[in-house]
RODO-2510 file (C-alpha; in nm, 4 decimals, decimal comma):
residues 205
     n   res          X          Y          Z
     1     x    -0,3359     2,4970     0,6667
     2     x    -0,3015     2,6364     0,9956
     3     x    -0,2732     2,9949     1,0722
     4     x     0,0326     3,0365     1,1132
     5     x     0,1357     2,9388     0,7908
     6     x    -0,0739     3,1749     0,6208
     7     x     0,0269     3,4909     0,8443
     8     x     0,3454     3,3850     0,6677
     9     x     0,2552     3,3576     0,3188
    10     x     0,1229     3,6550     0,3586
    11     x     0,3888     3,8878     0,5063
    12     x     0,6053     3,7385     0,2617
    13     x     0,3811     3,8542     0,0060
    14     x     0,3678     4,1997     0,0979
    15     x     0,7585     4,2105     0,1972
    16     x     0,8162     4,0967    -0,1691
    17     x     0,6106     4,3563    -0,3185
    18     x     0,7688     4,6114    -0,0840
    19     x     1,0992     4,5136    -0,1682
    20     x     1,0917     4,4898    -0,5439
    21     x     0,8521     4,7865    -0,6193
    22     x     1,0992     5,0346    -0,3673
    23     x     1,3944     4,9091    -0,4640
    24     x     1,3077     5,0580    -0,8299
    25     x     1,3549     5,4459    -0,7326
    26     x     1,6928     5,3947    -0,6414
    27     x     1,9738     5,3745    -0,9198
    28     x     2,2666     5,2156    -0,7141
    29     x     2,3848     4,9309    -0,9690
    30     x     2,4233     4,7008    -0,6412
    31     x     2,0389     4,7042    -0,5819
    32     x     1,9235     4,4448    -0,8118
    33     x     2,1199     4,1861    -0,6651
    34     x     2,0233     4,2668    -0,3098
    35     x     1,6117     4,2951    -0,4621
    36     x     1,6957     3,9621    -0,5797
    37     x     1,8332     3,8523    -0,3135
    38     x     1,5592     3,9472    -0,0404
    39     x     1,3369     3,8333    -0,2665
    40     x     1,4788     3,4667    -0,2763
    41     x     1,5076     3,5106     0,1017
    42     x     1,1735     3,5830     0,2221
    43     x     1,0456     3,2848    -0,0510
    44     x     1,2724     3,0152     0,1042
    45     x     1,1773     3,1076     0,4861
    46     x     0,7863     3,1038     0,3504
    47     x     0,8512     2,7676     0,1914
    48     x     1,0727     2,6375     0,4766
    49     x     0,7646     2,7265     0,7252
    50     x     0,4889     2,6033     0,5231
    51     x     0,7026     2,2307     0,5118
    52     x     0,7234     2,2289     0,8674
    53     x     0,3839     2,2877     0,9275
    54     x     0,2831     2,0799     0,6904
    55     x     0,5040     1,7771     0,8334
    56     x     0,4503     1,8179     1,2278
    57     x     0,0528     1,7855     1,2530
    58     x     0,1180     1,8407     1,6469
    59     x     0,1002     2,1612     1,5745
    60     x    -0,2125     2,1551     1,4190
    61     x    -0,3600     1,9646     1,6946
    62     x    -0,2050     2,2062     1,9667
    63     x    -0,3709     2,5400     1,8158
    64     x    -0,7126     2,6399     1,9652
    65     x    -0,9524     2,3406     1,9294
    66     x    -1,2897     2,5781     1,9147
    67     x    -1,1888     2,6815     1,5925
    68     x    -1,1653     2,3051     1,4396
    69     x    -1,4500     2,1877     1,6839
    70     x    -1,6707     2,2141     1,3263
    71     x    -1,4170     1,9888     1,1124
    72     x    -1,3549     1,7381     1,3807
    73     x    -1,7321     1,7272     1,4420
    74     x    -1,8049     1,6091     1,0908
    75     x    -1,4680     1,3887     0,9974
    76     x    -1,5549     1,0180     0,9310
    77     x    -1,2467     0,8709     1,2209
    78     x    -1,4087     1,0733     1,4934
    79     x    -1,7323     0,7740     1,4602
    80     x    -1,5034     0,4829     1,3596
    81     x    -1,1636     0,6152     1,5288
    82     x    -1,3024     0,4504     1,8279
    83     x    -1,3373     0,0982     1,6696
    84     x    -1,0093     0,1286     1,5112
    85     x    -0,8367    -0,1710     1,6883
    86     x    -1,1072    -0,3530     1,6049
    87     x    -1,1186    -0,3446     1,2853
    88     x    -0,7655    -0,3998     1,2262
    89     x    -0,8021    -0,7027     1,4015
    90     x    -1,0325    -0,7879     1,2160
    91     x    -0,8745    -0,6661     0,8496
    92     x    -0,5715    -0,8921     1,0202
    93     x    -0,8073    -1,1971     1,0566
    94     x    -0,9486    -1,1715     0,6930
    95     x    -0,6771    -1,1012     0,4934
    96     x    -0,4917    -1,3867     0,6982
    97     x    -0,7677    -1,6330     0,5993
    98     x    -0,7905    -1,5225     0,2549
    99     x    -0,4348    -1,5715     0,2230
   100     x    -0,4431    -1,9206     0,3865
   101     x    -0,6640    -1,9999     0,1168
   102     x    -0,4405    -2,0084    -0,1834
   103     x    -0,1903    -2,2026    -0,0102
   104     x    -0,4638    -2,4262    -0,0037
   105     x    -0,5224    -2,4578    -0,3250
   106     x    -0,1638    -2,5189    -0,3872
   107     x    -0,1105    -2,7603    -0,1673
   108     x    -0,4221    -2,9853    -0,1251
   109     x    -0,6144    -2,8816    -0,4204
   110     x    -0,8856    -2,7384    -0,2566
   111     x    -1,1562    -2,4608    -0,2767
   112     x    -1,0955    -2,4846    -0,6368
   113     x    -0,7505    -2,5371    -0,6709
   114     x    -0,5000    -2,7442    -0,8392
   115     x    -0,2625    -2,9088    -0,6223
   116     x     0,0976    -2,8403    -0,7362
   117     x     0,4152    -3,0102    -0,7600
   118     x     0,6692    -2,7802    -0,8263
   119     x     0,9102    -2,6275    -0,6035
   120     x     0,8983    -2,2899    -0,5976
   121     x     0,4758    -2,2996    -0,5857
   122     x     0,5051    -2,5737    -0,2957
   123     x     0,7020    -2,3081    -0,1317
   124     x     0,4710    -2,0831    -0,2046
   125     x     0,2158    -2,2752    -0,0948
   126     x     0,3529    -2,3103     0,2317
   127     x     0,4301    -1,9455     0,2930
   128     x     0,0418    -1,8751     0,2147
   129     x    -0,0835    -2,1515     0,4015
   130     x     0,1126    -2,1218     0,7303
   131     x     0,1581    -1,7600     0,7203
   132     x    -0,1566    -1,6563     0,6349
   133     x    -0,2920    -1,8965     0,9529
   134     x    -0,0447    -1,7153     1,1874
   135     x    -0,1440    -1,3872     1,0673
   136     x    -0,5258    -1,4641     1,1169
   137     x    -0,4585    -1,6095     1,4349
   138     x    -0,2223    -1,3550     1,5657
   139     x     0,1244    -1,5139     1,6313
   140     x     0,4447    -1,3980     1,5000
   141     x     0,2610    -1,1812     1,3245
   142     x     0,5056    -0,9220     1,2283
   143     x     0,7546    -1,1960     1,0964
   144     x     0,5073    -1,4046     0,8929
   145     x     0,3157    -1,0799     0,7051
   146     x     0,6620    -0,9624     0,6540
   147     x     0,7714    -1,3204     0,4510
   148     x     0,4130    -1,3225     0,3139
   149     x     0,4740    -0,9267     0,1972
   150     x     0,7568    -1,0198    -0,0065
   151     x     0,6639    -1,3363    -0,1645
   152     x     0,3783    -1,1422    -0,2593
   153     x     0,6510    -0,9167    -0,4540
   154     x     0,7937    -1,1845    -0,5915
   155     x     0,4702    -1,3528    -0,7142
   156     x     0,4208    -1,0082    -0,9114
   157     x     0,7422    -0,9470    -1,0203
   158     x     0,8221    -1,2657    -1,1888
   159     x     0,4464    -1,3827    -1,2369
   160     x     0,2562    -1,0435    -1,3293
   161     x     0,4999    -0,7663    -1,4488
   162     x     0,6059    -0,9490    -1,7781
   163     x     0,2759    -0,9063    -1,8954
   164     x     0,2203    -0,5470    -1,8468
   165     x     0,3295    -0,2766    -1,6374
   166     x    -0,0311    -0,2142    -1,4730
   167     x    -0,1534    -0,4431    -1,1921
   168     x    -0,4723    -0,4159    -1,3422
   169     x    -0,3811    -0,5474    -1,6952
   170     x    -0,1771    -0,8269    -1,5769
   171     x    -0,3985    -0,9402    -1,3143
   172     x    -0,1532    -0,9045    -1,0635
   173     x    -0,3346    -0,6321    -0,8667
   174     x    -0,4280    -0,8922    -0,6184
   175     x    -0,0693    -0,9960    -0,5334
   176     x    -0,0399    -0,6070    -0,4727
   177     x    -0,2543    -0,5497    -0,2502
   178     x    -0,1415    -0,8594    -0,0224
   179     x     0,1444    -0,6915    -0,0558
   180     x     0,1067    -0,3787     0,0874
   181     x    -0,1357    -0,4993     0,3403
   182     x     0,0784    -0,7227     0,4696
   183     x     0,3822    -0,4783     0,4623
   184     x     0,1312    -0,2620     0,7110
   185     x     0,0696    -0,5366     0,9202
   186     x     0,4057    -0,6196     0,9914
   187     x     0,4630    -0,2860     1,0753
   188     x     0,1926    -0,2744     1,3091
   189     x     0,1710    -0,6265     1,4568
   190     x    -0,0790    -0,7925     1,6034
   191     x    -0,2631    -0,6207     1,7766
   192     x    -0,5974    -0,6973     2,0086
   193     x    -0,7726    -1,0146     1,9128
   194     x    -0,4460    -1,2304     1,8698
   195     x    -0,2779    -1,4670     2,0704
   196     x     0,0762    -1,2877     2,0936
   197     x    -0,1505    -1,0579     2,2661
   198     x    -0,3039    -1,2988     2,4812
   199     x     0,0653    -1,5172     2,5622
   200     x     0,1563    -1,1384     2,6490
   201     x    -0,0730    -1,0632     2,9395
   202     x     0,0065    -1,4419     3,0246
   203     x     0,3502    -1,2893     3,0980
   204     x     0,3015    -1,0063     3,2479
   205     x     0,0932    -1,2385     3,5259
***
């Protein structure tokens, strides 16, 4: 928590105590409302401040860095913070594949699949087959993880759910997870490594 914040807390702290204990030598019948009143004043600004600190981690950042030099030193991102667009690209490429996978088990029985013949799981099929490839592959990326992100919540919803509420129990905790990666992929997009990346510096030639 940064400084701040606790020069805050404990002002408040004291204020409070100030306030209530002082407030008891006088016998004005107004009093108690005002003690009560301060009171649920100094809390609120203490909470409002300890929110905003909380929330803007700028601030954090901006305060002197010596005294954090010991915390950043040892935090894990500080090694692998540098490799970051790396490995999402390369999360991006797996999960794509993996994906691509079941559709192709739905669609040409493959990799230890059945190939199916209804509708809705040819659909399906198609969604994980062609989406998943564009994800890997880095092309429309946002769109297709966002289709494959919801058909994932689909697949759990009306394949998973009715036989339990936890993922775990129902075996759905692999739709999930597609789910929610793919929901953080299309936020993100493609990224280095892809070939919306690559038509882009194309372009800006």
């Amino acid at each position: 928590m940064p400084d701040s914040a606790l020069l805050v807390i404990s002002a408040s702290i004291h204020c409070s105590a100030k306030v209530w204990f002082d407030f008891d030598s006088y016998s004005s019948p107004v009093l108690p409302e005002v003690r009560s009143l301060s009171l649920a004043r100094i809390l609120g600004l203490t909470l409002d401040s300890v929110i905003e600190d909380a929330f803007q981690p700028d601030s954090f950042a901006t305060e002197n860095v010596a005294d954090h030099s010991l915390l950043k030193g040892t935090s894990m991102d500080k090694w692998l913070g540098k490799y970051s667009s790396f490995l999402y690209a390369l999360m991006r490429i797996v999960s794509g594949l993996m994906f691509a996978c079941h559709g192709a088990q739905k669609l040409f029985g493959v990799l230890g699949g059945t190939k199916q013949t209804e509708t809705l799981m040819l659909a399906a099929g198609i969604i994980e087959f062609v989406g998943g490839l564009l994800i890997a592959v880095g092309l429309f990326t946002s769109y297709a993880a966002f289709i494959a992100s919801g058909q994932m919540a689909v697949a759990y919803f009306t394949r998973h759910s009715p036989a339990g509420f936890w993922p775990i129990e129902n075996k759905g905790e692999l739709a999930v997870l597609y789910c929610f990666v793919f929901l953080y992929i299309a936020s993100r997009g493609s990224g280095i490594l892809s070939l919306d990346a690559l038509f882009g510096k194309a372009r800006r030639r």
